[in-house]
VMD Tcl script that builds the backbone (N, CA, C; Angstrom):
set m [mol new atoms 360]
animate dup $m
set s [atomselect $m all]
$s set {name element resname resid chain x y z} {
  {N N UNK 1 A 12.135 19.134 8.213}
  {CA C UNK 1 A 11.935 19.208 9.647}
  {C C UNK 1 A 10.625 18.542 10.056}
  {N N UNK 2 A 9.605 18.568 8.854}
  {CA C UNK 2 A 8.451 18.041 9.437}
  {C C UNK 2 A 8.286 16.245 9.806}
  {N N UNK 3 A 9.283 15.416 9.300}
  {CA C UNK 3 A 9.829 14.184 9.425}
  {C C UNK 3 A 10.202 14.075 11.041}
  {N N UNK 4 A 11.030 15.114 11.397}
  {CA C UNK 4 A 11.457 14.473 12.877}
  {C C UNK 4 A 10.050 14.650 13.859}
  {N N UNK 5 A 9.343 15.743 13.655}
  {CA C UNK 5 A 7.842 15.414 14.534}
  {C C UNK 5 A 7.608 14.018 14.502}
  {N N UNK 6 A 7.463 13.119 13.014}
  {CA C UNK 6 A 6.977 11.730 13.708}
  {C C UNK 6 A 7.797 11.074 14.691}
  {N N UNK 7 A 8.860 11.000 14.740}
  {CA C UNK 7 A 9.424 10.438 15.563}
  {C C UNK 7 A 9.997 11.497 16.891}
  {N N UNK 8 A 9.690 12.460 17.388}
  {CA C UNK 8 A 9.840 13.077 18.362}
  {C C UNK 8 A 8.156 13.073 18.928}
  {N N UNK 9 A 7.889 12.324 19.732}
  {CA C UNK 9 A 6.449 11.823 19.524}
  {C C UNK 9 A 6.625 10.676 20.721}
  {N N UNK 10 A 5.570 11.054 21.985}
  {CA C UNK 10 A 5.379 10.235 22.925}
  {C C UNK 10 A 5.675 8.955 22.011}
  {N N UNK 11 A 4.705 8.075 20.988}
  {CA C UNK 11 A 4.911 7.368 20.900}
  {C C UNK 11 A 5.461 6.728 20.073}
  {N N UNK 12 A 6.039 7.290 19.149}
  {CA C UNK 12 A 7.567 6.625 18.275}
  {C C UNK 12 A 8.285 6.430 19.716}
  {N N UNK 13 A 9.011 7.820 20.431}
  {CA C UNK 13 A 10.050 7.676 21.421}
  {C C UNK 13 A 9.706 6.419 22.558}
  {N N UNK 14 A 8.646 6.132 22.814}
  {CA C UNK 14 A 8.109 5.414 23.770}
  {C C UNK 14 A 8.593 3.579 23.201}
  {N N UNK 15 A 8.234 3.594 21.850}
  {CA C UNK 15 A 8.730 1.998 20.747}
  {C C UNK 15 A 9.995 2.227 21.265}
  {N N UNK 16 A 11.122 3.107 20.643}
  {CA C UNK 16 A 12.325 2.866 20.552}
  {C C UNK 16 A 12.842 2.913 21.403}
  {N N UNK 17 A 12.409 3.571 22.649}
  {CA C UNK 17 A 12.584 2.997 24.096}
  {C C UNK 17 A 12.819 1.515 24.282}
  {N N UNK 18 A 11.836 0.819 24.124}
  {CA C UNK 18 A 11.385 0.025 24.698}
  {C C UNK 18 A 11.858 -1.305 22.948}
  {N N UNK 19 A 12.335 -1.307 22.042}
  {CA C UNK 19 A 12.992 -1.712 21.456}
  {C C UNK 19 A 14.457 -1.760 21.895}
  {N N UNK 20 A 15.200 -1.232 22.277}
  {CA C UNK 20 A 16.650 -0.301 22.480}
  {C C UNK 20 A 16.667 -1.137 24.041}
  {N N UNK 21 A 15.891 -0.633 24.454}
  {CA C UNK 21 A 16.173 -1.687 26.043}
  {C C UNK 21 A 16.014 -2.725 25.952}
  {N N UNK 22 A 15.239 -3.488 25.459}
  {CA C UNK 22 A 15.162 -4.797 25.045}
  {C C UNK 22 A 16.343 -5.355 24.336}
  {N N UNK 23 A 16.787 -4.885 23.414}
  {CA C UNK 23 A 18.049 -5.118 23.069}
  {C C UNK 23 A 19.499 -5.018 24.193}
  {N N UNK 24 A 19.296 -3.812 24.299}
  {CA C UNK 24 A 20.643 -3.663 25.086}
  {C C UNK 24 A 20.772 -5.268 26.169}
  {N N UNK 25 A 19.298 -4.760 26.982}
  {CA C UNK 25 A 19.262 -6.459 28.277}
  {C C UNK 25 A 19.711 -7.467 27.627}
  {N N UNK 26 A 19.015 -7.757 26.068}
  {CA C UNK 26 A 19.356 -9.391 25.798}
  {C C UNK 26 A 20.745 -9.052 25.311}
  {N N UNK 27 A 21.588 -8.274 25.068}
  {CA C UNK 27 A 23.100 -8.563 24.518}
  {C C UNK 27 A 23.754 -7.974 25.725}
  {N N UNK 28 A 23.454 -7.884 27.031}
  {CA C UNK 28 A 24.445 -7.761 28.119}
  {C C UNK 28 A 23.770 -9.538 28.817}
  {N N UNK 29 A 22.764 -10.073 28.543}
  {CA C UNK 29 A 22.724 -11.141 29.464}
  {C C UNK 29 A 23.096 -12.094 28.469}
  {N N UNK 30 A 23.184 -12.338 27.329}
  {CA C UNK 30 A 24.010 -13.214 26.158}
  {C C UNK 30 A 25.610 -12.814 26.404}
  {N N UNK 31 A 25.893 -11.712 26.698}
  {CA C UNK 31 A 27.507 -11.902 27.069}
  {C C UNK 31 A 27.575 -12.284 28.415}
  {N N UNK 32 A 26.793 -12.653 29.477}
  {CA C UNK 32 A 27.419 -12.857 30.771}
  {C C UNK 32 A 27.110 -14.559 30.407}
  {N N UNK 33 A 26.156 -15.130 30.070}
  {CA C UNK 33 A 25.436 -16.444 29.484}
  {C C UNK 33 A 26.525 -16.665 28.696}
  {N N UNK 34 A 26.871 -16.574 27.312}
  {CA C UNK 34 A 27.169 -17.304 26.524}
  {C C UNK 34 A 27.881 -16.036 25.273}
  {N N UNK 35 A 29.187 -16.303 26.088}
  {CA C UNK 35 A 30.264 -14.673 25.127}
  {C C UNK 35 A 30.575 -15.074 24.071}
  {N N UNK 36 A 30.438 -14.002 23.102}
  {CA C UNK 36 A 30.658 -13.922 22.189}
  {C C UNK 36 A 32.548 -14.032 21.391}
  {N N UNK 37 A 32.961 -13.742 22.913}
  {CA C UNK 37 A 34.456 -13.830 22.452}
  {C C UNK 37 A 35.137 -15.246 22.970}
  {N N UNK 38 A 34.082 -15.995 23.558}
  {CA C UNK 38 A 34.570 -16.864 23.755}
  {C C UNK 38 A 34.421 -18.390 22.839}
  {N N UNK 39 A 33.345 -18.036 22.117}
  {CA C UNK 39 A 33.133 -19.155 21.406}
  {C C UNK 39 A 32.322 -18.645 19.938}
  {N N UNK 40 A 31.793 -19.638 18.548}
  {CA C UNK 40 A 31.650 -19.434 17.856}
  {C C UNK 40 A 30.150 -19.374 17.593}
  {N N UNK 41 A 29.633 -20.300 18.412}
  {CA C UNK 41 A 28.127 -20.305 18.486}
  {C C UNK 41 A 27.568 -18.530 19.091}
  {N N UNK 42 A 28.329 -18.475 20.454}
  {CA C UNK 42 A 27.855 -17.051 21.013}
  {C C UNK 42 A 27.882 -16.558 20.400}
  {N N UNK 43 A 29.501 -16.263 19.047}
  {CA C UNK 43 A 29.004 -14.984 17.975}
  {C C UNK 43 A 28.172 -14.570 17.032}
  {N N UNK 44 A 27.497 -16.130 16.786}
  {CA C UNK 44 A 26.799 -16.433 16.052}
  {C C UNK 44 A 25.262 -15.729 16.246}
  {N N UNK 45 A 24.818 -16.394 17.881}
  {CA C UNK 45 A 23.746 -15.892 18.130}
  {C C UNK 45 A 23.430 -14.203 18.782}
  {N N UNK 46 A 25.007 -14.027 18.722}
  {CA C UNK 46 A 25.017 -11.948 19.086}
  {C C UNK 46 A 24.480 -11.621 17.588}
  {N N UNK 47 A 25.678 -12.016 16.511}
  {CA C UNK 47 A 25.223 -11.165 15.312}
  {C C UNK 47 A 24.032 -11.429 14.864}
  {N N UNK 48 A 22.854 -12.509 14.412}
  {CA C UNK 48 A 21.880 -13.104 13.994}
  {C C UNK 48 A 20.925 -12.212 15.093}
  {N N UNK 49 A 21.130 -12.159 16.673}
  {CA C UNK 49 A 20.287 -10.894 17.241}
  {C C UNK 49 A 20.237 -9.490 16.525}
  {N N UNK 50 A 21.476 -9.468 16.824}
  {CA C UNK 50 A 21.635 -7.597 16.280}
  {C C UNK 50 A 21.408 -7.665 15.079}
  {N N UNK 51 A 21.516 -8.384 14.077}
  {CA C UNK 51 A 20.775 -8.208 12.870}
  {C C UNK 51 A 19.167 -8.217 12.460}
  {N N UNK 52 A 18.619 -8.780 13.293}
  {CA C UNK 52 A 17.179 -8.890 13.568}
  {C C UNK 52 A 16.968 -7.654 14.352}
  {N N UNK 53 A 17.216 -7.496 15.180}
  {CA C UNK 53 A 17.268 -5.871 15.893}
  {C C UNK 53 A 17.472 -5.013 14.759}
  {N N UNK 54 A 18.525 -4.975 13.889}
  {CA C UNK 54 A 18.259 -3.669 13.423}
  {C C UNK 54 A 17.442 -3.675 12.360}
  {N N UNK 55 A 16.689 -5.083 11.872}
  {CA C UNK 55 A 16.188 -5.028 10.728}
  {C C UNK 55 A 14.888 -4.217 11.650}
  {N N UNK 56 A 14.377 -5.220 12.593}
  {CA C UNK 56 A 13.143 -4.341 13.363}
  {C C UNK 56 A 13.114 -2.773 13.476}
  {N N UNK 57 A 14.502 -2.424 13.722}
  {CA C UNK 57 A 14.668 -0.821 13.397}
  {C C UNK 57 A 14.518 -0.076 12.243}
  {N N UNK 58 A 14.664 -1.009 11.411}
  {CA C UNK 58 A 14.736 -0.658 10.052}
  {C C UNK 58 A 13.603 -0.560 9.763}
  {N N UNK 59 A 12.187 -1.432 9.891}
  {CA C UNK 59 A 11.109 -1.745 9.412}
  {C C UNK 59 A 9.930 -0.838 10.341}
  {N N UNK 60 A 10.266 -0.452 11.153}
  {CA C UNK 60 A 9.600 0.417 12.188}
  {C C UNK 60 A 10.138 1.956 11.487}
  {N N UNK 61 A 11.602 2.562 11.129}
  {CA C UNK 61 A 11.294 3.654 10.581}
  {C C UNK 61 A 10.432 3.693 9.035}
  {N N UNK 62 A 11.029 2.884 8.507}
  {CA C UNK 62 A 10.214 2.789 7.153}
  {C C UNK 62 A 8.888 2.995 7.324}
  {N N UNK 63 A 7.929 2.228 8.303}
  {CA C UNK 63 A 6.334 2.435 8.098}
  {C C UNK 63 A 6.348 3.795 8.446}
  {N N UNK 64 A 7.278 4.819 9.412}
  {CA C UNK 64 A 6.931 5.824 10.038}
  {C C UNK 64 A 7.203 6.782 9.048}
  {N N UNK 65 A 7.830 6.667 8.152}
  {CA C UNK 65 A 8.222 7.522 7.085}
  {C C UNK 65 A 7.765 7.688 5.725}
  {N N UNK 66 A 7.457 6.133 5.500}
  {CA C UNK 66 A 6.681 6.033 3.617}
  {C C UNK 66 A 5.275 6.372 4.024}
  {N N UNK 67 A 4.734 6.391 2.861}
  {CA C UNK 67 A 3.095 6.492 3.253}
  {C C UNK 67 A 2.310 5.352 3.089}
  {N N UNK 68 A 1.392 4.739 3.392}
  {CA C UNK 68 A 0.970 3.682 3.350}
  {C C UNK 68 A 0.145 2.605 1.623}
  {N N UNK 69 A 0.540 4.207 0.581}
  {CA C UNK 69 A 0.080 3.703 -0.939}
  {C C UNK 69 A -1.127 4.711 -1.048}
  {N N UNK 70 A -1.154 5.549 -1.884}
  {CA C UNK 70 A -2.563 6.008 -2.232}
  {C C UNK 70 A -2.803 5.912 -4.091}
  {N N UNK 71 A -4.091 5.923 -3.840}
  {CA C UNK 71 A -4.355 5.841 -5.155}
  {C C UNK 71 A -4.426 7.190 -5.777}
  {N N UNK 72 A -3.982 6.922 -7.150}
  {CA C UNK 72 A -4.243 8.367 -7.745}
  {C C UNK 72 A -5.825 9.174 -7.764}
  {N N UNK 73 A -6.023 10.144 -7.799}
  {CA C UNK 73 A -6.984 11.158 -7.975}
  {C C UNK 73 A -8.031 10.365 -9.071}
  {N N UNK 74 A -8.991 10.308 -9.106}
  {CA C UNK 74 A -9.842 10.386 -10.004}
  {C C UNK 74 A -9.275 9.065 -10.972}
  {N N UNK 75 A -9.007 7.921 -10.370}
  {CA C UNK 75 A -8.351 6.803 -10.798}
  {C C UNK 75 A -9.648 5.684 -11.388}
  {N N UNK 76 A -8.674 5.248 -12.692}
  {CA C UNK 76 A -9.713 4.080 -13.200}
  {C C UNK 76 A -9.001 3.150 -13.943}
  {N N UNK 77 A -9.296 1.676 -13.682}
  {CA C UNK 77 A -8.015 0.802 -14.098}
  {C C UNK 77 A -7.531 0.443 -16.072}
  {N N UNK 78 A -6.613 0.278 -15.791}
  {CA C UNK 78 A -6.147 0.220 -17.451}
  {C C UNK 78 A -7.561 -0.911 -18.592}
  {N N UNK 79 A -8.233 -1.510 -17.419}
  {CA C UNK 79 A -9.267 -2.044 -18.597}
  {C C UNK 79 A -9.927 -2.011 -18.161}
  {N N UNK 80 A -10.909 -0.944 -18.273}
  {CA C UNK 80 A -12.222 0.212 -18.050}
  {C C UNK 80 A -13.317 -0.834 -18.727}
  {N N UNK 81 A -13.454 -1.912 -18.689}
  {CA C UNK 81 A -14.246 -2.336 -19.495}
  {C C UNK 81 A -15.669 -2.631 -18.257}
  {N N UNK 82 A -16.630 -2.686 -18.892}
  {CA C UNK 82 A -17.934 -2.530 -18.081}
  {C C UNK 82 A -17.930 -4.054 -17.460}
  {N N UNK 83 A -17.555 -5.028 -17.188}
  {CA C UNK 83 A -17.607 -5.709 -16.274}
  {C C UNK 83 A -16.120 -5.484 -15.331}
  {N N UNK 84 A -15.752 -4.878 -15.420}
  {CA C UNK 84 A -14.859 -4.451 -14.573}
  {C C UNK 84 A -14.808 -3.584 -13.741}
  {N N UNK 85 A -15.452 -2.282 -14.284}
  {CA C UNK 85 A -15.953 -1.445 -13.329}
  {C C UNK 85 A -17.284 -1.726 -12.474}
  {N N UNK 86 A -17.928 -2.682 -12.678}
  {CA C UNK 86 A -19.251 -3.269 -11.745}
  {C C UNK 86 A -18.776 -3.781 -11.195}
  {N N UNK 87 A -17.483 -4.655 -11.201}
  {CA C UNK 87 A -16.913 -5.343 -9.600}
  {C C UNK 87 A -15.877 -4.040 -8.716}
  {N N UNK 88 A -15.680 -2.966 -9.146}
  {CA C UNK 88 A -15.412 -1.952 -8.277}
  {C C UNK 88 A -16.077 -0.990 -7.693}
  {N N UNK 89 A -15.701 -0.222 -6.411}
  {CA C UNK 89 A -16.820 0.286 -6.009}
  {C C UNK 89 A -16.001 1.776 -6.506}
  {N N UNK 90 A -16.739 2.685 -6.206}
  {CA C UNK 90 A -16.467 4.495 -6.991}
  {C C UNK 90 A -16.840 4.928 -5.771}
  {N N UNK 91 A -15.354 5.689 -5.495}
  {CA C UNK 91 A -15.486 7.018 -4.477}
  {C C UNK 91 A -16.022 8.398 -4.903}
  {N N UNK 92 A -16.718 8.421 -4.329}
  {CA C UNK 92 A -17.728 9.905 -4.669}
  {C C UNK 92 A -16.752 11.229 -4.286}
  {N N UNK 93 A -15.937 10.808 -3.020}
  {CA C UNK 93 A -15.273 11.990 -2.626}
  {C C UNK 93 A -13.787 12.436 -3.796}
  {N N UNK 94 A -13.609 11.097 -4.117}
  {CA C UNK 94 A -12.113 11.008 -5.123}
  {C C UNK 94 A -12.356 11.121 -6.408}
  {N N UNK 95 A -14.079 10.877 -6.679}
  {CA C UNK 95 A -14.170 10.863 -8.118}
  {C C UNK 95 A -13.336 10.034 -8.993}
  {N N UNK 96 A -12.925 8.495 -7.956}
  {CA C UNK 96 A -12.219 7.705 -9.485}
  {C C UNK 96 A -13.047 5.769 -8.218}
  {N N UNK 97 A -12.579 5.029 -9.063}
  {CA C UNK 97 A -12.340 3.576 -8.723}
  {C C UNK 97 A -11.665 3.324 -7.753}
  {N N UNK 98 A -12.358 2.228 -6.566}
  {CA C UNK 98 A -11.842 1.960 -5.657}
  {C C UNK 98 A -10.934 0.781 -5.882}
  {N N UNK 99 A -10.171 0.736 -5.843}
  {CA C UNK 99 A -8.984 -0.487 -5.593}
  {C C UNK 99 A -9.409 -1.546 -4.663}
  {N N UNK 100 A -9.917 -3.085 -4.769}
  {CA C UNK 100 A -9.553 -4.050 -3.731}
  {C C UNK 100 A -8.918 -3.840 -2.363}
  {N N UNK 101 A -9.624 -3.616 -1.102}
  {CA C UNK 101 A -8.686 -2.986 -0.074}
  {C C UNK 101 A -8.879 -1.999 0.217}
  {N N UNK 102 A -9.115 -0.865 -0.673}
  {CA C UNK 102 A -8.781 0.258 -0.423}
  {C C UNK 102 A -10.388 1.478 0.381}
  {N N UNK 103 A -10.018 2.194 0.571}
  {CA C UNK 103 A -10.876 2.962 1.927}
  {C C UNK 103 A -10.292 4.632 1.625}
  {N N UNK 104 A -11.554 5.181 1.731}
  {CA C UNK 104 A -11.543 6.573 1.799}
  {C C UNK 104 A -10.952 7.005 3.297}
  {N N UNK 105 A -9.925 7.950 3.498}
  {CA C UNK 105 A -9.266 8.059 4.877}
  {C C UNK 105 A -10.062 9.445 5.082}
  {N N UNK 106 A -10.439 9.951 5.710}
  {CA C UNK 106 A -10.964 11.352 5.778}
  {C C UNK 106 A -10.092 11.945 6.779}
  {N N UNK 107 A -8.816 11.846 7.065}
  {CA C UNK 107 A -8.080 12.655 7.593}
  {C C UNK 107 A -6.689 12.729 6.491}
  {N N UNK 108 A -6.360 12.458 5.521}
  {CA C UNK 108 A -5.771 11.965 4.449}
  {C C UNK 108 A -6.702 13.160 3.604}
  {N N UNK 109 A -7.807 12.356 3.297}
  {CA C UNK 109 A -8.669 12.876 2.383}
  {C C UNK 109 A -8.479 12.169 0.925}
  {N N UNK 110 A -7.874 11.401 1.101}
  {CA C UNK 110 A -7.590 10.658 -0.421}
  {C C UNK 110 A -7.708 8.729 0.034}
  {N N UNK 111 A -8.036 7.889 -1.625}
  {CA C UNK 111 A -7.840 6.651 -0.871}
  {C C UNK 111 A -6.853 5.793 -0.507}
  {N N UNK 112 A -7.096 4.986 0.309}
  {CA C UNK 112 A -5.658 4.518 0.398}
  {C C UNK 112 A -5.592 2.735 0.395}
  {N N UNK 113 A -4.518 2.782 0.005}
  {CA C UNK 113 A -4.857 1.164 -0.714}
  {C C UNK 113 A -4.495 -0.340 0.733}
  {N N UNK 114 A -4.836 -0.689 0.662}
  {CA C UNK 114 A -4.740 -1.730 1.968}
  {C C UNK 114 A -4.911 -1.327 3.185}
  {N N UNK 115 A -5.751 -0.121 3.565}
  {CA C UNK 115 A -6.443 0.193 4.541}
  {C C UNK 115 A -6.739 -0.335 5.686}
  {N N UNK 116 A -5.796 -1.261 6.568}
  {CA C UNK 116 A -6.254 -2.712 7.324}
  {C C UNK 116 A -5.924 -1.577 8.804}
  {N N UNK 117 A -4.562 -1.264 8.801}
  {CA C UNK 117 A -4.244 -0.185 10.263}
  {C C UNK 117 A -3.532 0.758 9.986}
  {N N UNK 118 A -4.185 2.342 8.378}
  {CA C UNK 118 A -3.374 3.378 8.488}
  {C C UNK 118 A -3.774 4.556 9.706}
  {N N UNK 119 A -3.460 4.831 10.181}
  {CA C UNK 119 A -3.211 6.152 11.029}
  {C C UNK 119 A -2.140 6.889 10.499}
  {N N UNK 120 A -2.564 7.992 9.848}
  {CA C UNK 120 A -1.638 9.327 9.583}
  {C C UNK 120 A -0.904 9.547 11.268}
}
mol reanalyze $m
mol bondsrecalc $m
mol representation Tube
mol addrep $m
């Protein structure tokens, strides 16, 4: 149950709004423009839409659902060797090796790897 909170959520509901209408407009003004039952190109460019539409649907629940990668606890890479750990930096709060990318989240509380735009 705690899954549908993300998306029962001003702003998940507010995207798929506004995804969903966007769609619906461009495949009611592509059938008054250029029908799909009338020719081969129109069907062409309905399905190649709606397939891009739902991939966008697809790729919008996925970020809302996976987590964005964290590193393990108290993490240190398979070759611990001392010039290797001097080009990494060490989280004090995680007690392991920082990963390339990666950023202490303090609402998380753990690190997380490609850190560029996570919001829990």
């Amino acid at each position: 149950m705690a899954g549908f909170g993300r998306v029962f959520h001003w702003g998940p509901l507010t995207a798929i709004t506004i995804i969903k209408w966007i769609t619906l407009a461009t495949i009611y003004c592509n059938t008054m423009w250029y029908p799909p039952a009338e020719s081969l190109g129109g069907f062409l460019y309905t399905a190649v839409f709606l397939v891009f539409s739902g991939l966008t649907m697809y790729h919008f629940f996925s970020a809302m659902f996976e987590g964005p990668g964290y590193l393990p606890l108290i993490w240190k890479p398979e070759d611990s060797s001392e010039s290797v750990l001097r080009q990494l930096q060490f989280c004090e709060l995680c007690q392991g090796c920082k990963a390339p990318r990666a950023h202490h989240c303090r609402k998380c509380g753990r690190c997380v790897m490609k850190m560029d735009h996570h919001c829990p």
